[in-house]
MARGUVEX-372375 format. One line per 4 residues: number of its first residue (from 1); for each residue x, y, z of N, C-alpha, C. Coordinates in nm, 2 decimals. Layout:
BEGIN
NUM> X,Y,Z,X,Y,Z,X,Y,Z | ...
***
This chain:
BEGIN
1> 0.08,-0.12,0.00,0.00,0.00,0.00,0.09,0.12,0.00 | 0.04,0.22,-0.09,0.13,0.34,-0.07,0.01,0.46,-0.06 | 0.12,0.57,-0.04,-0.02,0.69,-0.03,-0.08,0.76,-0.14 | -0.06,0.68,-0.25,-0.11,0.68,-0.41,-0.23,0.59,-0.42
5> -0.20,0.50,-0.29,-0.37,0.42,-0.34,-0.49,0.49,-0.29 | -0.64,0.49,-0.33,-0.70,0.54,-0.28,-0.75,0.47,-0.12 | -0.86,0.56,-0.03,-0.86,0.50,0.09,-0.99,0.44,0.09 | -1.02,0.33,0.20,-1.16,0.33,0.19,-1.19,0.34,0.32
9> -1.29,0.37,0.29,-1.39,0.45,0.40,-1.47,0.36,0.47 | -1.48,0.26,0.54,-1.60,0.17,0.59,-1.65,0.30,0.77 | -1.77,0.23,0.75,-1.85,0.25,0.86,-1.93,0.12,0.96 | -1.90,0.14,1.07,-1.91,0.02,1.14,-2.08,0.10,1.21
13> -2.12,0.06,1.18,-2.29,0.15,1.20,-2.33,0.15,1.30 | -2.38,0.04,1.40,-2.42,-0.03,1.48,-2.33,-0.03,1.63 | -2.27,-0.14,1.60,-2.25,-0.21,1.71,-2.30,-0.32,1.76 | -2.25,-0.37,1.89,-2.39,-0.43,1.98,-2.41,-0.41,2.08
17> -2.32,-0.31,2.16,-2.28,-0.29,2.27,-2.37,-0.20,2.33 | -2.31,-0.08,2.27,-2.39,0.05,2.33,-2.54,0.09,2.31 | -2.62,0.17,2.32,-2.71,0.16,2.26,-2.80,0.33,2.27 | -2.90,0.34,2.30,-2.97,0.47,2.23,-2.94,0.57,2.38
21> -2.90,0.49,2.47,-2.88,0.60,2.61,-2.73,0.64,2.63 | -2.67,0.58,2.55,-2.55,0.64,2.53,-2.49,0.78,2.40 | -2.62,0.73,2.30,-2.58,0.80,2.19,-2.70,0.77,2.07 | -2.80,0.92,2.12,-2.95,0.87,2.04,-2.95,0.81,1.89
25> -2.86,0.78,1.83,-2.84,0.81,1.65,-2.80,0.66,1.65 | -2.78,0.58,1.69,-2.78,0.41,1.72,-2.88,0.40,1.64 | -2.89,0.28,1.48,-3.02,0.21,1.43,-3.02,0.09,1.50 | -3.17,0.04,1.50,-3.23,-0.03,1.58,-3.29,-0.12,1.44
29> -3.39,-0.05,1.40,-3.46,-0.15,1.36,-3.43,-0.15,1.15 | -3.45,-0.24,1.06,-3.42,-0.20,0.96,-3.42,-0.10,0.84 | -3.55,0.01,0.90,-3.54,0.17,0.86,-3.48,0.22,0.89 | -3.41,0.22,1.01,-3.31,0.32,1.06,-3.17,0.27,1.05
33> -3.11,0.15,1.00,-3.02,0.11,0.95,-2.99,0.17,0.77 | -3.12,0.15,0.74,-3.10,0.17,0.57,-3.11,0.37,0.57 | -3.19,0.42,0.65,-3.13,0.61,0.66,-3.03,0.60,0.74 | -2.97,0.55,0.77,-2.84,0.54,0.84,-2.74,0.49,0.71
37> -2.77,0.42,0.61,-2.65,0.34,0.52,-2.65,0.47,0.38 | -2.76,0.56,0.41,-2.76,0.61,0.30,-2.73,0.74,0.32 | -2.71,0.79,0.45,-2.59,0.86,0.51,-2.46,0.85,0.47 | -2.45,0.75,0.49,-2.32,0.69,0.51,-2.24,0.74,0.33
41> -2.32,0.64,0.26,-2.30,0.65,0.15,-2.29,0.78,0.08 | -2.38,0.91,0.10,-2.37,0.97,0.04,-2.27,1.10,0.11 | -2.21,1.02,0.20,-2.05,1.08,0.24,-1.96,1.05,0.22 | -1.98,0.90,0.14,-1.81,0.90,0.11,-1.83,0.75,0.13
45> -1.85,0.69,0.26,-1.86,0.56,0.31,-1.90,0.47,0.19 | -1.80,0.36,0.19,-1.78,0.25,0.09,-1.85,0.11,0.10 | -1.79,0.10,0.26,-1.81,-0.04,0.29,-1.87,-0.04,0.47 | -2.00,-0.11,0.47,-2.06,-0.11,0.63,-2.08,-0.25,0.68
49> -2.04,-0.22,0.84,-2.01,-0.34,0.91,-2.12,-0.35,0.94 | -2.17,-0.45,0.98,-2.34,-0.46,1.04,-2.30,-0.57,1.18 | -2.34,-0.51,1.29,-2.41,-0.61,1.35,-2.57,-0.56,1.40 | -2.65,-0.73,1.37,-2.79,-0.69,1.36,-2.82,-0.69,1.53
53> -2.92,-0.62,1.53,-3.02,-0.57,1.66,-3.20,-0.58,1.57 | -3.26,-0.66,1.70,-3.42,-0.63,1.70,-3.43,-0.47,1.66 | -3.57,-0.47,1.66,-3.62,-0.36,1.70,-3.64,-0.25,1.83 | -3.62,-0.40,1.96,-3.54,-0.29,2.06,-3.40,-0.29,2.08
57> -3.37,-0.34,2.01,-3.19,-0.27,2.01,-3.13,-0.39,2.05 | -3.16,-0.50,2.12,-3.07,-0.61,2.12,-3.01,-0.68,2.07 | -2.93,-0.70,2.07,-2.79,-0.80,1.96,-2.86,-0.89,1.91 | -2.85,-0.93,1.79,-2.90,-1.05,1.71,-2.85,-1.14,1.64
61> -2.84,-1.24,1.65,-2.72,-1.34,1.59,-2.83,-1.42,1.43 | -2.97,-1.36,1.46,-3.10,-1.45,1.38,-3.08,-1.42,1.26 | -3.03,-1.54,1.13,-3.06,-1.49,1.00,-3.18,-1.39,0.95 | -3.30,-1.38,1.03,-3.39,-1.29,0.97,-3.38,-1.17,0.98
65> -3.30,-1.09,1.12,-3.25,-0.97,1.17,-3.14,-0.96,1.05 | -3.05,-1.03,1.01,-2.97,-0.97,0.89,-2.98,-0.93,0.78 | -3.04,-1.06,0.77,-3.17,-1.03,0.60,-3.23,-0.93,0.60 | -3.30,-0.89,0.69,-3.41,-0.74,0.71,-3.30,-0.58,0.73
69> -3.18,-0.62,0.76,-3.13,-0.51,0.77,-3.05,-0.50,0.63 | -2.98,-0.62,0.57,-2.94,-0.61,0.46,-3.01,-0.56,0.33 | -3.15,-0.64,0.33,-3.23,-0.58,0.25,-3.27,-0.42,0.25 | -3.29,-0.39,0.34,-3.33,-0.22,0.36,-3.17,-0.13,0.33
73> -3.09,-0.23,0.40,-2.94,-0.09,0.35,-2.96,-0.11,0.16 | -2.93,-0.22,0.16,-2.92,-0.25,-0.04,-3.07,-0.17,-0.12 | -3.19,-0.21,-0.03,-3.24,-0.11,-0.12,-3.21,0.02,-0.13 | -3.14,0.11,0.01,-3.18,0.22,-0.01,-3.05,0.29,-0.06
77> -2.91,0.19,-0.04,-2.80,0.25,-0.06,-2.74,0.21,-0.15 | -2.77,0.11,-0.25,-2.73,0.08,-0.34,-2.64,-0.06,-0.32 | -2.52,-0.01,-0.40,-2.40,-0.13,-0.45,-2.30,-0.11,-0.32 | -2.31,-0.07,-0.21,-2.24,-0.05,-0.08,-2.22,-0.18,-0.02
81> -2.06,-0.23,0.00,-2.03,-0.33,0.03,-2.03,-0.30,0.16 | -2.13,-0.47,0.22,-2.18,-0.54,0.28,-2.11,-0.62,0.38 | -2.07,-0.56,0.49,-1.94,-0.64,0.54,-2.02,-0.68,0.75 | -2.00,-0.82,0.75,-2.09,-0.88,0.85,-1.99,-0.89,1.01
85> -2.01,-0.87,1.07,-1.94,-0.93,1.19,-2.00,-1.06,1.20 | -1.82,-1.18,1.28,-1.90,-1.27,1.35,-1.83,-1.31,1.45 | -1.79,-1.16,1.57,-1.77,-1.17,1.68,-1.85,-1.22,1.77 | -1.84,-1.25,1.88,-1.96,-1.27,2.00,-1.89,-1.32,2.05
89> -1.93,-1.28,2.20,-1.90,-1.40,2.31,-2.05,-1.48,2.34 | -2.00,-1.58,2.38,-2.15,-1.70,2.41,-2.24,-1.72,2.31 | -2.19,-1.69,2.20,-2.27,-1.74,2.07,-2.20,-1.83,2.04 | -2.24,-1.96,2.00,-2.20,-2.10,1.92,-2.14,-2.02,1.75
93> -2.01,-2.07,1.77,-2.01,-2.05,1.59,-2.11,-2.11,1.48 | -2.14,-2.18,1.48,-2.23,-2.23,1.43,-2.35,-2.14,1.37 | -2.40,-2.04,1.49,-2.51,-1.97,1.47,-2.47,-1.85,1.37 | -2.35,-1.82,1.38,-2.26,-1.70,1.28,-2.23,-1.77,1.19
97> -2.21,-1.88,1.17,-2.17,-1.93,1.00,-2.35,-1.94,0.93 | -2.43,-2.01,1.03,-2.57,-1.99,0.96,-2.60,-1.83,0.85 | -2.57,-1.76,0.91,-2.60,-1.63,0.89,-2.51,-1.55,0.72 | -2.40,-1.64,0.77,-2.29,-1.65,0.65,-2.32,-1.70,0.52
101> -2.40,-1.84,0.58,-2.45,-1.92,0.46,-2.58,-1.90,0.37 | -2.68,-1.86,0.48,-2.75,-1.82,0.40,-2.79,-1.69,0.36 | -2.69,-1.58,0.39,-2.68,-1.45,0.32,-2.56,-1.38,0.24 | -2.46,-1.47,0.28,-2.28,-1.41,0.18,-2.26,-1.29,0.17
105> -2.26,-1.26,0.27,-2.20,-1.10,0.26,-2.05,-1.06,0.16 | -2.05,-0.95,0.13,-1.92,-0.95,0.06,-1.82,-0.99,0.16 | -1.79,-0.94,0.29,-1.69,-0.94,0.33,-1.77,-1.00,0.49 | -1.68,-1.03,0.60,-1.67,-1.10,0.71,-1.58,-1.05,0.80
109> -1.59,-1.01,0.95,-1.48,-0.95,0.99,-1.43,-1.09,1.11 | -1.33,-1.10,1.07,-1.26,-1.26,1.20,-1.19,-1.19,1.26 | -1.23,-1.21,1.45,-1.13,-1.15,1.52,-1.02,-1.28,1.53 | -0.88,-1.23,1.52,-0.77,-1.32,1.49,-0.71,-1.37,1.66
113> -0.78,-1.34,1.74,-0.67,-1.40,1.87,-0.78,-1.35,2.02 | -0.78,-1.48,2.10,-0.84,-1.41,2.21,-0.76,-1.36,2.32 | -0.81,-1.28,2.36,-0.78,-1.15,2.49,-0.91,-1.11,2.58 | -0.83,-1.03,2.69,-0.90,-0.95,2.77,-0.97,-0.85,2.69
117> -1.08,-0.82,2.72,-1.15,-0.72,2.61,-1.25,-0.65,2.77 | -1.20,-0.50,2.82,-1.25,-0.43,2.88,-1.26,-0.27,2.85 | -1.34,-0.24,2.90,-1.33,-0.08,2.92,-1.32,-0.06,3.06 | -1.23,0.05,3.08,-1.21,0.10,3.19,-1.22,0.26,3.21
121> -1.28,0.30,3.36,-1.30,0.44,3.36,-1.22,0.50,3.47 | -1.10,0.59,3.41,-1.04,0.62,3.53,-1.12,0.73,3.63 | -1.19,0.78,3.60,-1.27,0.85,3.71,-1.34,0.77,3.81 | -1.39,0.65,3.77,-1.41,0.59,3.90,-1.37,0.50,3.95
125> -1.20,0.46,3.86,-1.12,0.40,3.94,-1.16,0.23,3.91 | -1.26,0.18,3.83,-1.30,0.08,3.77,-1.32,0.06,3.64 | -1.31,-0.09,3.62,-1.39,-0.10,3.49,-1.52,-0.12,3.44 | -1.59,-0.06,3.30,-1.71,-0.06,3.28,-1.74,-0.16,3.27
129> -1.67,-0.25,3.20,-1.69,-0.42,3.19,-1.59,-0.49,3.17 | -1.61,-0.59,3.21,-1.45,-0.69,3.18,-1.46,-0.83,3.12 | -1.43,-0.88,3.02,-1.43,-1.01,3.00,-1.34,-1.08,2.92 | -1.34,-1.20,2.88,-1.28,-1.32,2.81,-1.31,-1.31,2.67
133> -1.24,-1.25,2.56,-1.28,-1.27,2.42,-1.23,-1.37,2.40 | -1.31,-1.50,2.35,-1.25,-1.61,2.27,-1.21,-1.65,2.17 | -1.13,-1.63,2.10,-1.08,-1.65,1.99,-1.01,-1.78,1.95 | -1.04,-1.92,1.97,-0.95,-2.00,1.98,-0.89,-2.02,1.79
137> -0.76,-2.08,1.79,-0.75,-2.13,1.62,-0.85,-2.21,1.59 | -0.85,-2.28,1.63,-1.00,-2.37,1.60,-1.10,-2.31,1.53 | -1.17,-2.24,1.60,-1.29,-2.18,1.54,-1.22,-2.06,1.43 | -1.13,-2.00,1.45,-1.07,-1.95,1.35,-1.06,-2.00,1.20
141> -1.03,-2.11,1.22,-1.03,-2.22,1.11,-1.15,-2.27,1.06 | -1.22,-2.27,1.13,-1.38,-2.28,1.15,-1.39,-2.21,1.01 | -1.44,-2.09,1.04,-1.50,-1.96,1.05,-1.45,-1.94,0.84 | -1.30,-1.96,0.87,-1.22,-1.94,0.76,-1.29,-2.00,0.66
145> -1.28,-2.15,0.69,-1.30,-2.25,0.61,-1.44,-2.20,0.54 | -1.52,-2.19,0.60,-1.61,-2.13,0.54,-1.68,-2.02,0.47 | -1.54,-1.94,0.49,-1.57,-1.78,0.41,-1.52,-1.84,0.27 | -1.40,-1.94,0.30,-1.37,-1.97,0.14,-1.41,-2.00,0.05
149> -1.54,-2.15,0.16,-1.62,-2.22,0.05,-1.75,-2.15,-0.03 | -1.74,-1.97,0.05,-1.85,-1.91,0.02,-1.81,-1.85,-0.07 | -1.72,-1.79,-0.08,-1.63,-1.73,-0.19,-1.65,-1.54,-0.11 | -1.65,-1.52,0.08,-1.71,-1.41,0.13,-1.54,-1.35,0.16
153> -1.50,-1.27,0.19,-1.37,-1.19,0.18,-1.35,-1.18,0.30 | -1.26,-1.24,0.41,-1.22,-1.22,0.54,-1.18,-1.04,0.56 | -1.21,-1.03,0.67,-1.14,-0.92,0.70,-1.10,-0.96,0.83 | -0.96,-0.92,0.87,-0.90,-0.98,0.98,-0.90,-0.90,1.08
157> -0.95,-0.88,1.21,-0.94,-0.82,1.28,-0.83,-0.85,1.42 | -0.72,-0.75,1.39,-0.62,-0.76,1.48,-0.59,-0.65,1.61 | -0.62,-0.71,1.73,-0.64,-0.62,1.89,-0.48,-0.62,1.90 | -0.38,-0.68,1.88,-0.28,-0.67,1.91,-0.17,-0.72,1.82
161> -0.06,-0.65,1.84,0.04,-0.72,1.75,0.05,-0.89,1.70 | 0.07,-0.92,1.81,0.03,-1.07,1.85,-0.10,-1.18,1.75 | -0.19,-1.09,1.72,-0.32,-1.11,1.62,-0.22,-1.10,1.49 | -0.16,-1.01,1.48,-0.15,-1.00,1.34,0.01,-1.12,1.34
165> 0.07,-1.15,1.40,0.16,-1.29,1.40,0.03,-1.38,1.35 | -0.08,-1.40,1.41,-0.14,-1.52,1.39,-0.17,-1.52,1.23 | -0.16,-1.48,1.14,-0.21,-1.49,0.99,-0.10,-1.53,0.98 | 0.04,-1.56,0.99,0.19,-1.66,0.94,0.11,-1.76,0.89
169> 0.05,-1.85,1.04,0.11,-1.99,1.02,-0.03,-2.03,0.94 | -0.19,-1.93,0.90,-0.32,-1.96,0.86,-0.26,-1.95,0.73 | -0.16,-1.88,0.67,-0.12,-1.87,0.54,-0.03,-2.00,0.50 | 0.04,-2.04,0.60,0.13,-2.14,0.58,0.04,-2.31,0.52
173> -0.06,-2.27,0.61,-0.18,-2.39,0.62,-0.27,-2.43,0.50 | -0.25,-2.27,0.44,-0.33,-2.29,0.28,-0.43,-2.23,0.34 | -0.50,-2.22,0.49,-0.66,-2.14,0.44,-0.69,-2.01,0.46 | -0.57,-1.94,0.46,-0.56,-1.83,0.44,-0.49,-1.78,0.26
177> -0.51,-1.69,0.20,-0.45,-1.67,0.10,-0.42,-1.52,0.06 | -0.30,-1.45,0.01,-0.26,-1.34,0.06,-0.31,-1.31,-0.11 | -0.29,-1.18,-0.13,-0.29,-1.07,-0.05,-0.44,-1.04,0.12 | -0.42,-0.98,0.17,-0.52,-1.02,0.33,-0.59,-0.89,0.31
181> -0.67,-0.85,0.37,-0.74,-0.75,0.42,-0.77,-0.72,0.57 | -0.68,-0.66,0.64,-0.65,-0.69,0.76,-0.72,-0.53,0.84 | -0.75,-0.54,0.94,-0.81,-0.41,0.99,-0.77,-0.40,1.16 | -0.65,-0.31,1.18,-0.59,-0.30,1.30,-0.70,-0.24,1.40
185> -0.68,-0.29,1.53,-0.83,-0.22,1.64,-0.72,-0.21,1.71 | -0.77,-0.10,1.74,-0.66,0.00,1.89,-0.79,0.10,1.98 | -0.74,0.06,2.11,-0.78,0.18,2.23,-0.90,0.08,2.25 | -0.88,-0.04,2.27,-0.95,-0.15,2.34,-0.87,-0.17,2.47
189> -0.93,-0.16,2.61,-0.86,-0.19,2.70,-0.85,-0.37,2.73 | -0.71,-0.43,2.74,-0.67,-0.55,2.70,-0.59,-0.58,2.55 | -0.58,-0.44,2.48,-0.53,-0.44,2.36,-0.44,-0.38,2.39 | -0.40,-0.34,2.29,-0.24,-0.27,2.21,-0.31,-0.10,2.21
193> -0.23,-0.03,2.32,-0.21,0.13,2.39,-0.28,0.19,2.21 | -0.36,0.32,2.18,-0.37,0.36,2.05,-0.32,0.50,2.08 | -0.15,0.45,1.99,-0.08,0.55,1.92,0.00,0.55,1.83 | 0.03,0.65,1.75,0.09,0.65,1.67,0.24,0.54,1.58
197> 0.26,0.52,1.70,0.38,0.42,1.69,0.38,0.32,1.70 | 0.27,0.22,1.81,0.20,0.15,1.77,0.13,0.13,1.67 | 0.07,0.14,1.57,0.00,0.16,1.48,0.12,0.17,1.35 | 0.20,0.21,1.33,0.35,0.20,1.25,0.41,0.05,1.30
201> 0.41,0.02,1.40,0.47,-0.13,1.44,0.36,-0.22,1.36 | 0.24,-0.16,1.42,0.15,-0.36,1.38,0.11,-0.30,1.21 | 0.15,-0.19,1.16,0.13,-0.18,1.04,0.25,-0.25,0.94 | 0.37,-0.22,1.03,0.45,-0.32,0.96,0.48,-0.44,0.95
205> 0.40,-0.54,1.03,0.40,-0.66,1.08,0.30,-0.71,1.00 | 0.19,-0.67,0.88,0.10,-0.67,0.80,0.14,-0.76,0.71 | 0.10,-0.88,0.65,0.20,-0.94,0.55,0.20,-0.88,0.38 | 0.36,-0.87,0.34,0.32,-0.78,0.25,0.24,-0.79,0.12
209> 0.19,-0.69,0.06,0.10,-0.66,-0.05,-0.07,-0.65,0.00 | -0.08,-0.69,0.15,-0.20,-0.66,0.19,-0.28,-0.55,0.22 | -0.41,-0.55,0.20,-0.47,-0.39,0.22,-0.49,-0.41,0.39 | -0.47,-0.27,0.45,-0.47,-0.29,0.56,-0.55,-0.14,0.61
213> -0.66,-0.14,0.69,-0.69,-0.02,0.80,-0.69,-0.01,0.93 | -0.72,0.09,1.00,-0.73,0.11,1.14,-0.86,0.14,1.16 | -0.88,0.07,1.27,-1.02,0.09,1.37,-0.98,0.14,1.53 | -1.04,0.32,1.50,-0.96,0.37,1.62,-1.09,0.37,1.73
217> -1.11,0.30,1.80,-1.22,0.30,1.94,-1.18,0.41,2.00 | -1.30,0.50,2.07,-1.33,0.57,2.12,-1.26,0.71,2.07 | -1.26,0.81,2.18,-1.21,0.96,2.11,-1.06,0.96,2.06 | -0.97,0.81,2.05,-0.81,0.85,2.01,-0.87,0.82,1.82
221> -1.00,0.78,1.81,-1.02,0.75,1.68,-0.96,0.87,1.58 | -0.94,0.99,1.60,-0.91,1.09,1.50,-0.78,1.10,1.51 | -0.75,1.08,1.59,-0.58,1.08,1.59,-0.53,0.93,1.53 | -0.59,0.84,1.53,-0.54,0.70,1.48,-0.55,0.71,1.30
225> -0.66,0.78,1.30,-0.76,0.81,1.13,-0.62,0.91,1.11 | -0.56,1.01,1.14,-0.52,1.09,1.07,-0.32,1.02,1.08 | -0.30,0.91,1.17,-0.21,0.84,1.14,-0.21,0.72,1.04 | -0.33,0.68,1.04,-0.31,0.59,0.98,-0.29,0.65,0.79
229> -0.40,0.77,0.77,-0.37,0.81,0.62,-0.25,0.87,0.61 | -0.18,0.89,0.69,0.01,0.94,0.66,0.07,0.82,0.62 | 0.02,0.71,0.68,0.11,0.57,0.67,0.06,0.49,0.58 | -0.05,0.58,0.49,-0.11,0.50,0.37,-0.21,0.42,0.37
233> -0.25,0.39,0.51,-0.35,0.28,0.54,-0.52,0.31,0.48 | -0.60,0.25,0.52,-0.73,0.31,0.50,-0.84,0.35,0.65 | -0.94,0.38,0.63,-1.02,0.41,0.75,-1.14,0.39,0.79 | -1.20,0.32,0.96,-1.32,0.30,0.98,-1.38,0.39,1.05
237> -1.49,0.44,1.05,-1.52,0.52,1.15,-1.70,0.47,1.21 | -1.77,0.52,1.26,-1.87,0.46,1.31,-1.94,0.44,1.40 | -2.06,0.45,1.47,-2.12,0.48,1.55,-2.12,0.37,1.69 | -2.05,0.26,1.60,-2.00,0.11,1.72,-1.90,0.17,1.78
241> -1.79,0.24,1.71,-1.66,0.25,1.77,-1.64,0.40,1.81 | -1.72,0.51,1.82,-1.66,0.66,1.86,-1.78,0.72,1.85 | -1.87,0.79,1.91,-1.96,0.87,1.91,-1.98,1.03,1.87 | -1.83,1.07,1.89,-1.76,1.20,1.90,-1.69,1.26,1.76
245> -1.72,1.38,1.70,-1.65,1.45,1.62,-1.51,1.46,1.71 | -1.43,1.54,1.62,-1.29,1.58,1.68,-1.30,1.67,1.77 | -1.41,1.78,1.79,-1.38,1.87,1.86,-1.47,1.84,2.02 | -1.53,1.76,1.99,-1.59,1.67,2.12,-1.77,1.71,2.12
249> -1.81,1.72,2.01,-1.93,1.75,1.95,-2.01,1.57,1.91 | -2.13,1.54,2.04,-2.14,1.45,1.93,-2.14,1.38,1.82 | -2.15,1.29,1.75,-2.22,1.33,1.62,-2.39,1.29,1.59 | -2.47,1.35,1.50,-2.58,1.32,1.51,-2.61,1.22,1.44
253> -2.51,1.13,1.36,-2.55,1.05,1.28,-2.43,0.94,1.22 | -2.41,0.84,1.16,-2.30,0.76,1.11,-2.26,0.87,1.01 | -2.32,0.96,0.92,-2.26,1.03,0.86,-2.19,1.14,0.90 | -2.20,1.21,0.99,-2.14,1.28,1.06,-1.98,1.29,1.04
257> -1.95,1.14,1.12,-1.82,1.07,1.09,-1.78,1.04,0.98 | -1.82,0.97,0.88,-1.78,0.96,0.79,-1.71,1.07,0.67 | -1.83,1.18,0.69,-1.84,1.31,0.67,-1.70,1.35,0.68 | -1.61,1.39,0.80,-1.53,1.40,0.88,-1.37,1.31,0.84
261> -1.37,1.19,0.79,-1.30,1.08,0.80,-1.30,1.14,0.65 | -1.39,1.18,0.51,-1.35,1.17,0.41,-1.28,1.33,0.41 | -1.30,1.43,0.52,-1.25,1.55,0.49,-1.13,1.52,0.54 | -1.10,1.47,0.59,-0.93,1.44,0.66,-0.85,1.34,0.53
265> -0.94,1.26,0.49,-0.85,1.19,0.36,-0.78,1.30,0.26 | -0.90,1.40,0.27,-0.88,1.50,0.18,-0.81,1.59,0.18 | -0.76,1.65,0.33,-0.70,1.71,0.39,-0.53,1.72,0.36 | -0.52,1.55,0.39,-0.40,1.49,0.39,-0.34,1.49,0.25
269> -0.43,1.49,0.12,-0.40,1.50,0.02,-0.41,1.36,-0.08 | -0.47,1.30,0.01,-0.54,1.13,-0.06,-0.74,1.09,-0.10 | -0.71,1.02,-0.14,-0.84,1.01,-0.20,-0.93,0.91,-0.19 | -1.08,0.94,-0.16,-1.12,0.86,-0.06,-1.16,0.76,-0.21
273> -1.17,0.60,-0.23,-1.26,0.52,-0.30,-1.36,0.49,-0.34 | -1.36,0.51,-0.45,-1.48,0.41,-0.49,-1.57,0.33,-0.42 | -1.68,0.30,-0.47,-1.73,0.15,-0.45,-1.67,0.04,-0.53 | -1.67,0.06,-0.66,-1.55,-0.01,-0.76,-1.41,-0.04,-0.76
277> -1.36,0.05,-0.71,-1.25,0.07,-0.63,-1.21,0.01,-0.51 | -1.28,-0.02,-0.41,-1.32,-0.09,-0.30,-1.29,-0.22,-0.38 | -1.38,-0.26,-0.44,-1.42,-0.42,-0.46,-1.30,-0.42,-0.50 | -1.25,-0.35,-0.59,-1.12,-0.40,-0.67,-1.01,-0.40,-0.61
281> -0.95,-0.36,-0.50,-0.88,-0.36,-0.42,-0.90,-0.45,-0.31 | -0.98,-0.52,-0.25,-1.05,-0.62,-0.14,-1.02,-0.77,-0.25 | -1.05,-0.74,-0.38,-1.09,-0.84,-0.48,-1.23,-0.93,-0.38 | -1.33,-0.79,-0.41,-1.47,-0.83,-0.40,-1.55,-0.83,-0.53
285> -1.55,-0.95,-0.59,-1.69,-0.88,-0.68,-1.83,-0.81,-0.68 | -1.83,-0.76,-0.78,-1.96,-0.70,-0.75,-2.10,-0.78,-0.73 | -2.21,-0.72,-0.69,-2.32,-0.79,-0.72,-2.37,-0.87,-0.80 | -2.33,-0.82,-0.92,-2.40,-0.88,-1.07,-2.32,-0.96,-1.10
289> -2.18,-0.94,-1.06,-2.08,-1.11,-1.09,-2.13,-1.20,-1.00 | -2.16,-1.18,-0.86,-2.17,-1.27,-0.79,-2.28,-1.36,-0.84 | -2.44,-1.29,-0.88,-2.53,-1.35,-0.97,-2.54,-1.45,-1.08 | -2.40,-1.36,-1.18,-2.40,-1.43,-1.29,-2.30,-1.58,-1.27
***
């Protein structure tokens, strides 16, 4: 990757975490996901992460919550690549590959290694939450195995340097296959500190010729966004992962951010992507290939 390629813009929309008492502009139900993707889109945003939620906001693992939200973003936003989480804790893989199979998203996001995964609040001296992310190779393999036989585009999600070692030996194995599409997460408490130099380390530990972004959690997100387009990378932004404009102004919407993320590409003197462009760099096909 150099700073001649263009950038892409994903939006991680959702979440599953937080929800409308943290930050009113959270979609819920599948109308507010598809005015939320057509936001997105008509900011710049290329490619959106989904994780599905009912209609009162609860996390959903149910092929019909994805279908209903898929459908509503596609009709309303067009040819915007479709990219699915299948994190969870205490979900059966099984229930995430369902969801895989009978919908094939372009793309899939695999977290590559398990860790401590908390937030912590220094004002009161605790953490908001704390737990055990599971990541075993196993289910890794799992997971894999079945993006291949789908023909769905991994996206590798790496919390720590350590994550991004683990794509060696998946490539050595055959069921990985390079070039990767790898997406660094920083300013997760149990992860890898989010700064700049960090972020230059696990960038260079990327295997080469891969497309690679950052996903900057919480308010270091604009500082991680405006490191990562110096170092060539691409960018996520989104209502799962930062709430906050730069100057500490909520935002009122996924576009907001986006908004934001494509004026800083622009800023820096790089150029945000295509949707064509996207696919062609992910080597996603389009819709109408996938059809034909």
């Amino acid at each position: 990757m150099s700073l001649d390629d263009p950038v892409i813009i994903t939006c991680a929309i959702s979440g599953a975490l937080a929800g409308r008492e943290q930050c009113a502009a959270i979609p819920y139900t599948p109308a507010e996901y598809a005015a939320e993707a057509r936001r997105i889109v008509d900011e710049g945003g290329v490619m959106i992460h989904i994780h599905a939620r009912r209609a009162d906001g609860t996390p959903s693992y149910e092929v019909e919550d994805f279908r209903a939200i898929t459908e509503a973003i596609r009709a309303e936003a067009g040819d915007v690549i479709i990219n699915y989480s299948t994190g969870a804790m205490g979900v059966p893989a099984e229930k995430r590959i369902a969801y895989l199979r009978e919908l094939r998203p372009d793309v899939a996001a695999l977290n590559m290694g398990s860790m401590n995964y908390a937030k912590y609040s220094p004002r009161r001296k605790e953490f908001v939450f704390k737990a055990v992310f599971a990541n075993p190779f196993d289910e890794i393999i799992e997971l894999l195995t079945v993006m291949n036989e789908l023909g769905i585009r991994p996206e590798h999600e790496c919390f720590d340097v350590g994550h991004v070692g683990s794509l060696a030996p998946l490539i050595d194995m055959g069921v990985l296959h390079p070039p990767l599409h790898v997406d660094l997460v920083m300013g997760v408490t149990g992860g890898i500190p989010p700064t700049a130099r960090n972020l230059a380390m696990m960038a260079d530990n990327v295997p080469a010729g891969s497309h690679w972004g950052v996903v900057g959690i919480s308010r270091a997100q604009w500082m991680l966004v405006a490191a990562a387009l110096t170092l060539g990378g691409s960018v996520r932004v989104g209502l799962e992962d930062n709430f906050y404009l730069p100057d500490g102004t909520m935002a009122r919407s996924n576009g907001d951010l986006v908004a934001r993320a494509r004026r800083l590409t622009e800023d820096v003197g790089r150029r945000p992507a295509s949707v064509a462009e996207a696919r062609a760099i992910l080597g996603v096909p389009g819709r109408s290939e996938v059809a034909a």
